[in-house]
Structures are given as C-alpha cells and as structure tokens.
KEKE-3310 file (N, C-alpha, C; in steps of 0.2 Angstrom, whole numbers, plus 5000, padded with zeros to 4 digits):
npx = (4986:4978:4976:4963:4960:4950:4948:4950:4945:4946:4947:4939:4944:4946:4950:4963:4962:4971:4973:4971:4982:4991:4984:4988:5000:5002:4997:5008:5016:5013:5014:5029:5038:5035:5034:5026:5023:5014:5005:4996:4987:4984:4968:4967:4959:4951:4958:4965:4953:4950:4955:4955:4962:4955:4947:4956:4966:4960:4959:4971:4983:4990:4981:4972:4960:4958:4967:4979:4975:4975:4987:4996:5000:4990:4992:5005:5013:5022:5021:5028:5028:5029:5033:5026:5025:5041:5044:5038:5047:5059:5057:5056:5069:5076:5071:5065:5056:5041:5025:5015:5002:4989:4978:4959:4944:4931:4915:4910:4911:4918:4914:4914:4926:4937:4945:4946:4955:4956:4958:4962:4970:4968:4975:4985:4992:4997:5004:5016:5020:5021:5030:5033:5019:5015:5022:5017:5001:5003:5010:4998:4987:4988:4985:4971:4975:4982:4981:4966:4951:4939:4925:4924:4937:4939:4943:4953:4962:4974:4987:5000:5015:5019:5035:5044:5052:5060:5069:5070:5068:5068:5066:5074:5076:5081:5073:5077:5076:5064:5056:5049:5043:5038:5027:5020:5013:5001:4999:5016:5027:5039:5052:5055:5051:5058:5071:5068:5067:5080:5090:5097:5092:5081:5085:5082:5068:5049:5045:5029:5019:5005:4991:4972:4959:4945:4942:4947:4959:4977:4990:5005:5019:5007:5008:5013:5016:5006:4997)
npy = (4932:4925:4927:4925:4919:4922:4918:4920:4921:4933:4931:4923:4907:4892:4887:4877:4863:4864:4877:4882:4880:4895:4905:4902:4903:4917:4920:4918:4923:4938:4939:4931:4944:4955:4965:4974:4990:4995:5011:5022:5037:5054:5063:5074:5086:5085:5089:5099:5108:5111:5120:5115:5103:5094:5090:5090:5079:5066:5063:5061:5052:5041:5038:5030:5021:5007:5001:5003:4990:4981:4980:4986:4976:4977:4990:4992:4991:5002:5018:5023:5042:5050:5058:5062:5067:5069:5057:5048:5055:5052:5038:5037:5042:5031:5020:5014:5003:5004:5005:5017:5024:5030:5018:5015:5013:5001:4992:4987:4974:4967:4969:4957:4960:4965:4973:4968:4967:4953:4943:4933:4938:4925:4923:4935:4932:4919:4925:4933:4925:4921:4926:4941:4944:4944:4952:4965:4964:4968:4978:4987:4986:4989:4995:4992:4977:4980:4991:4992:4990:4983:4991:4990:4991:5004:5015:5014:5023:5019:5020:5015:5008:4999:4989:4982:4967:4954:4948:4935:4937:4953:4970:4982:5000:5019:5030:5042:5061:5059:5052:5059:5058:5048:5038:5032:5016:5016:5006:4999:4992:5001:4999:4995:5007:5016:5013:5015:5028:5032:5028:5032:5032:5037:5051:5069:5066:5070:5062:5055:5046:5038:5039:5036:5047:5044:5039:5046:5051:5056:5062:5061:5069:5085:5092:5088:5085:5098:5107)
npz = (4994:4980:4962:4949:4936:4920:4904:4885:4864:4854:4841:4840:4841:4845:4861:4870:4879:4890:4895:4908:4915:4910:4917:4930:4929:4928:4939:4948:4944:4944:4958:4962:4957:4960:4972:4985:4995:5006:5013:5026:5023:5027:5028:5020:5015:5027:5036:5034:5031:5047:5062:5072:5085:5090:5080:5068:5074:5072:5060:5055:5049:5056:5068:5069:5074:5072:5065:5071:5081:5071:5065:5071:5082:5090:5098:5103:5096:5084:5073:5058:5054:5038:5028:5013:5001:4998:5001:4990:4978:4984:4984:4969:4962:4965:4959:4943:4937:4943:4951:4957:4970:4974:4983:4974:4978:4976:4973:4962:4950:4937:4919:4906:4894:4883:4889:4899:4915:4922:4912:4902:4884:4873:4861:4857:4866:4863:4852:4854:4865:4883:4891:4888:4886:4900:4905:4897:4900:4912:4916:4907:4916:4928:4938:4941:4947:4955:4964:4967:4977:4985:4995:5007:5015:5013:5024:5026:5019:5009:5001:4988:4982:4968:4965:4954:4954:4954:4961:4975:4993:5004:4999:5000:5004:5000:5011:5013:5017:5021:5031:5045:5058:5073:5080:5094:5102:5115:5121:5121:5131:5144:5142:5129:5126:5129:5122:5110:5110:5111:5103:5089:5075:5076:5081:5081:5075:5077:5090:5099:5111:5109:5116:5119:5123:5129:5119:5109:5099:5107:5107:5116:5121:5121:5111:5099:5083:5078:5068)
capx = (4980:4980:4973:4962:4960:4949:4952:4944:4950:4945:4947:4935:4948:4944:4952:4965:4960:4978:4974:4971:4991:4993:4982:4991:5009:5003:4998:5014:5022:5013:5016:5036:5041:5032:5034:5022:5024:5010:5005:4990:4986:4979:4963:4968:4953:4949:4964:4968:4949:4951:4960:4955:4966:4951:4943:4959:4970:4954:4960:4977:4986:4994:4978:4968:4963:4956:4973:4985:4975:4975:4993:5005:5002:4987:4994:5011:5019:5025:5021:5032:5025:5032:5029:5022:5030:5045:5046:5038:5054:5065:5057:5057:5073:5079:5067:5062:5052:5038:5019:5012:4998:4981:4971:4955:4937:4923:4913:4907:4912:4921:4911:4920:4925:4942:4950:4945:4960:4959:4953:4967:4969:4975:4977:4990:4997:4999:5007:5019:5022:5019:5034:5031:5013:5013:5023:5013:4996:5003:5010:4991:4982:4992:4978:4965:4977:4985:4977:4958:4950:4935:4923:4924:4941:4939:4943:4961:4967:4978:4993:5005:5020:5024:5040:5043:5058:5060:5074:5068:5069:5065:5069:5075:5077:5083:5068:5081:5072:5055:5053:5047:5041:5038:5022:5022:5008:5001:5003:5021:5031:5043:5060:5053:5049:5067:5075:5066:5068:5088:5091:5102:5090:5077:5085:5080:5062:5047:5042:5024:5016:4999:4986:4967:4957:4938:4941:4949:4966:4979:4998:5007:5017:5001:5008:5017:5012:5001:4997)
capy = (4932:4922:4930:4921:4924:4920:4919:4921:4922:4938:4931:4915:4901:4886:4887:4872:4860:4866:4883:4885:4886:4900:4907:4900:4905:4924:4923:4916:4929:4943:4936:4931:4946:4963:4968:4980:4994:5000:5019:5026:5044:5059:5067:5080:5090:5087:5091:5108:5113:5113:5121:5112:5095:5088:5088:5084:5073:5061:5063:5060:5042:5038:5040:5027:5013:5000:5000:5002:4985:4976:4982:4987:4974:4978:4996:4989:4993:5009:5019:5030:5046:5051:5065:5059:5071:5067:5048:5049:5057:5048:5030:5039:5042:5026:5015:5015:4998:5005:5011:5019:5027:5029:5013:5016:5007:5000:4984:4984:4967:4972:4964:4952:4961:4965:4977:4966:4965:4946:4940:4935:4937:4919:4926:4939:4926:4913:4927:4938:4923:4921:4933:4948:4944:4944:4961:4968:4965:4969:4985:4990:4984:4990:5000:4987:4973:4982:4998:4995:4984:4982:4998:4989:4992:5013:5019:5015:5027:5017:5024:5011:5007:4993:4988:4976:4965:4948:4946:4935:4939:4958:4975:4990:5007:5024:5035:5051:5065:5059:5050:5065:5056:5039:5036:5023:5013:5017:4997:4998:4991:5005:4996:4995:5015:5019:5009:5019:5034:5034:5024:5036:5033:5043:5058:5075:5068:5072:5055:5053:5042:5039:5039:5038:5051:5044:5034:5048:5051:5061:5060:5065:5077:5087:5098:5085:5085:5101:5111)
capz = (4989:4974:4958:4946:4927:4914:4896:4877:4861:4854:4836:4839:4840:4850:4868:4871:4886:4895:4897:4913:4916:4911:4925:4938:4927:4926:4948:4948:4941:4950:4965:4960:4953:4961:4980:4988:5002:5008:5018:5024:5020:5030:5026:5017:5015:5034:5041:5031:5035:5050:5064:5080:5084:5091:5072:5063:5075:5070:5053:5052:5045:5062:5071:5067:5080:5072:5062:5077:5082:5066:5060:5076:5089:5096:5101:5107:5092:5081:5068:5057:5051:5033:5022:5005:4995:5001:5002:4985:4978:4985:4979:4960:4962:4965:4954:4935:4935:4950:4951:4965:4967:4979:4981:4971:4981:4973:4975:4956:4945:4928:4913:4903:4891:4878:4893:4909:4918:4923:4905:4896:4879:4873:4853:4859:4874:4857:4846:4860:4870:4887:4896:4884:4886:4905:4906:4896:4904:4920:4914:4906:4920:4935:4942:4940:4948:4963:4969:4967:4984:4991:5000:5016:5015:5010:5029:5026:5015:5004:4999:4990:4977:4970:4962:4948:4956:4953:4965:4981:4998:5006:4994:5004:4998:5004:5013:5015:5022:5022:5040:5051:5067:5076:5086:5099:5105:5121:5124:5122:5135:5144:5140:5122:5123:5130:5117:5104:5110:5111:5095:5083:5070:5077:5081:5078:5073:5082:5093:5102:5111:5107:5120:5118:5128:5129:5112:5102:5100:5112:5105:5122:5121:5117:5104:5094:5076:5078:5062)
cpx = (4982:4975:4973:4958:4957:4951:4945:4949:4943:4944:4942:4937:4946:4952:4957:4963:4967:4979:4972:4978:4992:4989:4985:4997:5008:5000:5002:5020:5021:5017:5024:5039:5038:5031:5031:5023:5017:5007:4996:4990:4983:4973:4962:4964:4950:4953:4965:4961:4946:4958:4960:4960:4962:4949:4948:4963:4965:4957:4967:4977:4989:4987:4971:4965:4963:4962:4977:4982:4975:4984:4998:5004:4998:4991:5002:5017:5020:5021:5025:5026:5030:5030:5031:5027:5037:5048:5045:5045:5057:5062:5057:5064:5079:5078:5065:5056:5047:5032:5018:5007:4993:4978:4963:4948:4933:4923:4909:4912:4913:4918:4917:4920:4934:4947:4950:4952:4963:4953:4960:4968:4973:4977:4985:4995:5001:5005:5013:5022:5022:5023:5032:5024:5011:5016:5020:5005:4997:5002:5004:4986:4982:4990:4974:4969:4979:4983:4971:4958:4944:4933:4924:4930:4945:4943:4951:4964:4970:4984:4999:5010:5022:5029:5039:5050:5057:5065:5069:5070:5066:5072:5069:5078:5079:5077:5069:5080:5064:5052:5054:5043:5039:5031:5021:5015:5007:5000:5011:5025:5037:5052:5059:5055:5056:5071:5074:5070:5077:5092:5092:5099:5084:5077:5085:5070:5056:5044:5038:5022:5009:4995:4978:4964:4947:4935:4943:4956:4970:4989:5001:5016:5011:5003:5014:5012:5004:5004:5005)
cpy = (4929:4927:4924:4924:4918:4921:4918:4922:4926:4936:4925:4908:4896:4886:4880:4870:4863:4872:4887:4885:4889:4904:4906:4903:4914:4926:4921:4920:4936:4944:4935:4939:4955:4963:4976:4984:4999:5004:5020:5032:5047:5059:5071:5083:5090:5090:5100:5112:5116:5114:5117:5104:5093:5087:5084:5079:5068:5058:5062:5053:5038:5039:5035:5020:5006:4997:4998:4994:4980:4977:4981:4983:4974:4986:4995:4990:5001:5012:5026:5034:5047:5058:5063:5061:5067:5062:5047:5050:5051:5038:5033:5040:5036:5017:5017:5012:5002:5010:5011:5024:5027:5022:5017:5009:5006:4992:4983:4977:4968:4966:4961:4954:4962:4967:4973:4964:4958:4942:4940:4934:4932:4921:4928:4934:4922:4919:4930:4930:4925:4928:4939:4949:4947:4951:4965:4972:4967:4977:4989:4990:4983:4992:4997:4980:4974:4989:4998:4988:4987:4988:4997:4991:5002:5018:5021:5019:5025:5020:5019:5011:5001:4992:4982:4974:4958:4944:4942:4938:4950:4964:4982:4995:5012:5026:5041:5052:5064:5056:5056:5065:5050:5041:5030:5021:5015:5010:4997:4999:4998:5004:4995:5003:5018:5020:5014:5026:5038:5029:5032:5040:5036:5050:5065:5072:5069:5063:5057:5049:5042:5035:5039:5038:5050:5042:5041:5049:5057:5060:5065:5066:5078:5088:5096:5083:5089:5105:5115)
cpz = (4983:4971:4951:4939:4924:4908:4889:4872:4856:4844:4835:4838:4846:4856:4869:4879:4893:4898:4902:4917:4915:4915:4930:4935:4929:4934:4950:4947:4944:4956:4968:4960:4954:4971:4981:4994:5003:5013:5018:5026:5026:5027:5024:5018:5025:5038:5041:5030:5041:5057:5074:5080:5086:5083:5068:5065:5072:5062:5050:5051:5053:5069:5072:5071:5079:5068:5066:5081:5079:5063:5067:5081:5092:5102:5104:5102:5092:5076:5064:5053:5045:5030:5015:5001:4992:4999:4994:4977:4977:4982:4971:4959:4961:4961:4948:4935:4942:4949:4957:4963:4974:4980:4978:4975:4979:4974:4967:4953:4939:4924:4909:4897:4888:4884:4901:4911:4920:4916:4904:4890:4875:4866:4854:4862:4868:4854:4849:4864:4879:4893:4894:4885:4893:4907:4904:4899:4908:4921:4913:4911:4926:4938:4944:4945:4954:4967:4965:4974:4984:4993:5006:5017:5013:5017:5032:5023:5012:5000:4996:4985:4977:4964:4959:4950:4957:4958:4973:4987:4998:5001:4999:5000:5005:5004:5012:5020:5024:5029:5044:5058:5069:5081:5089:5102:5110:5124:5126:5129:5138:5142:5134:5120:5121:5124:5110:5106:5111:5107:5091:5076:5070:5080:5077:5076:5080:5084:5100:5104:5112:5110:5118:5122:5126:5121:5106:5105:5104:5111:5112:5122:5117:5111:5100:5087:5074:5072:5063)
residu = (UNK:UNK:UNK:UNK:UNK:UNK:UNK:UNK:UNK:UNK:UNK:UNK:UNK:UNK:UNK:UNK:UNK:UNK:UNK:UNK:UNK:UNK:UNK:UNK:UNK:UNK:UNK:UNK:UNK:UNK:UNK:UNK:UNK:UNK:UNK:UNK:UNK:UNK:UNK:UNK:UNK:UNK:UNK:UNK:UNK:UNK:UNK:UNK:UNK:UNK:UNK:UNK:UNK:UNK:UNK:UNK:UNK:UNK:UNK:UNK:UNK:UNK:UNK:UNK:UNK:UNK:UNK:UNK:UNK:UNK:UNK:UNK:UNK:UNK:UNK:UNK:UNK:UNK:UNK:UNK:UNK:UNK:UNK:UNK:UNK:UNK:UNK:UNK:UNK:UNK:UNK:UNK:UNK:UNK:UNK:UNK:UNK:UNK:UNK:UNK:UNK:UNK:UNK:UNK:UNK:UNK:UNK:UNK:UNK:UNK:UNK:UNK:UNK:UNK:UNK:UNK:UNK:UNK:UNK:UNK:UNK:UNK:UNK:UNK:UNK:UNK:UNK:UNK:UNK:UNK:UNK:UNK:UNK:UNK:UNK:UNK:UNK:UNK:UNK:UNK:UNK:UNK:UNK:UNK:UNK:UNK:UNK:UNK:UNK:UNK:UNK:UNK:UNK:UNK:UNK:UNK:UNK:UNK:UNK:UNK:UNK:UNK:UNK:UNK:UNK:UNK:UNK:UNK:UNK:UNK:UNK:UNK:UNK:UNK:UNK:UNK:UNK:UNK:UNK:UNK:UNK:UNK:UNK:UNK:UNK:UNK:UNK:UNK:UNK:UNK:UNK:UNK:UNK:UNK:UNK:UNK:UNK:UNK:UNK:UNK:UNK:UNK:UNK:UNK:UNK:UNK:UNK:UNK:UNK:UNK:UNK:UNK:UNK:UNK:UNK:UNK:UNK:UNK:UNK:UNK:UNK:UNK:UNK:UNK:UNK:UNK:UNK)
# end
C-alpha cells in the first residue's frame, strides 16, 4: 500500500510547483525504513466470561476461519499461538526504535487540519529539513499512520509492532518463552503434520489440529487450549 500526503503551509507561503516529491520521498521512507509484524488477539472480555468452549473457542485468535482461509493456505497451513504479555517483553527488550500497539477501526476522514497525519507541513519540512522532518512526523503520527484501518477490517483483532529498521531484507527477533502452541490446519497434508510435530522446535508446547465441527471450531485433542 502506498501512502499519499498532502500539504499546506501553515504560515501562508506559496507552495513550490515540485512539491509533490516529498510525498512520494516520505511513502518512500515509510515504506524503506519500518517493518511490521502483525498478531490477532483473543476476545478478551469473551473468553474470561465464559466458561463453555463452545462460547469461547469462537473467540479465541487462532480460531477464526475466514483468517485460516485468507492467511494459512486455505486451512493447510499453521498457526502459532503466543502469549501477548510475553512476546510483548521479549520484543521491548530487544528494541528501543519500535511502536506496537492494538489496531484502532474507523471509517471517518480526518479533516485537513494542522495535526492531520497525511498533511504535511511544508514550513517545518523547509526549516528541519526533510530527514529530521520525516522522523518526526512518523514519530507524532504513529497511531494514525500504522494501527488505525478500516471497520470492515474490525473482526480481526489487530494486534501489531512495528519497528523502525532501515536495514533491507527480513528482521528476526527472539520470541523466548512466548510461543505456547502450534495449530495446524485441518487441510494439512499428513507428511506436513508429522514433520511439525517431531521438529525440536516444538517441543513441550501444546500442538492441535484444528477441525471444524458444523462450521464452529473443534481443536482435536479436545482439551487442548482449554481454560
């Protein structure tokens, strides 16, 4: 997704005809310079009021179908289960530069006004210079620029962090103790399943494969990931 910025000059100066490069420089620089990992969430509130697993499997993060068909393959893949806290942690530990936080949904339109997140302010831009300028807004406007989306998009929970790393290619981090189970597709293949389940890197957690019983979910073993 690109990201696309107007501009104003707060002090009433006339706009130069070239200024629409630094809209392209400052989705350029997003885009360059910030890798995302993104989680989705239990139901908190649904899960901790009730005690039936038909109520709250429904509501857990790894349980969600139209996910396991847009995201793992069409049911053939995986999903790790984490614990928030935890995983939480352990990336604060290892990053200084790095917001995270809930996604935030709404379908309103931010008026074009001194704080609008994709306005930029060319006075400032002019005086700060374009680096200094674009850390900055990134900085003030971190909420507004990576964890707000769309309602239609609400049913996913959202849960993400993202990092300010300027280095190309893929950023790995230590997890620790925060991986506490693997849910496997009820697509996947059984020479896939094996694999998973006598791999080193999953021992000791709990690993299900995840059935659906009349379109709700059915992690078998039953009584894997119960309260």
């Amino acid at each position: 997704m690109d990201f696309e910025f107007g501009f104003g000059s707060m002090d009433g100066n006339e706009l130069p005809l070239e200024i629409s490069k630094y809209g392209a420089q400052l989705n350029n620089y997003l885009k360059s310079n910030h890798k995302v990992a993104c989680f989705v969430t239990d139901n908190q509130e649904a899960t901790i009021a009730s005690d039936s697993p038909s109520t709250y499997l429904p509501e857990r993060g790894f349980a969600r179908p139209r996910m396991w068909a847009q995201y793992a393959d069409n049911h053939s893949g995986l999903v790790l289960v984490f614990n928030k806290s935890k995983l939480e942690r352990s990336i604060l530990s290892q990053f200084s530069d790095v917001f995270l936080g809930p996604i935030e949904y709404m379908n309103d339109i931010n008026s074009l006004s001194r704080d609008n997140p994709f306005i930029i302010d060319f006075d400032k831009l002019s005086r700060i210079g374009t680096d200094k300028y674009f850390k900055e807004h990134i900085v003030k406007h971190n909420k507004a620029i990576f964890f707000r989306k769309s309602k239609d998009w609400a049913q996913e929970r959202e849960w993400r962090f993202v990092l300010q790393e300027k280095n190309p290619g893929d950023q790995f981090f230590e997890i620790g103790a925060s991986l506490e189970g693997v849910a496997l597709g009820w697509k996947m293949n059984d020479q896939t399943t094996s694999q998973i389940k006598l791999s080193p890197f999953v021992k000791g957690l709990d690993i299900a494969q995840l059935h659906w019983h009349n379109g709700f979910p059915q992690p078998l073993p039953v009584n894997m990931w119960a309260k």
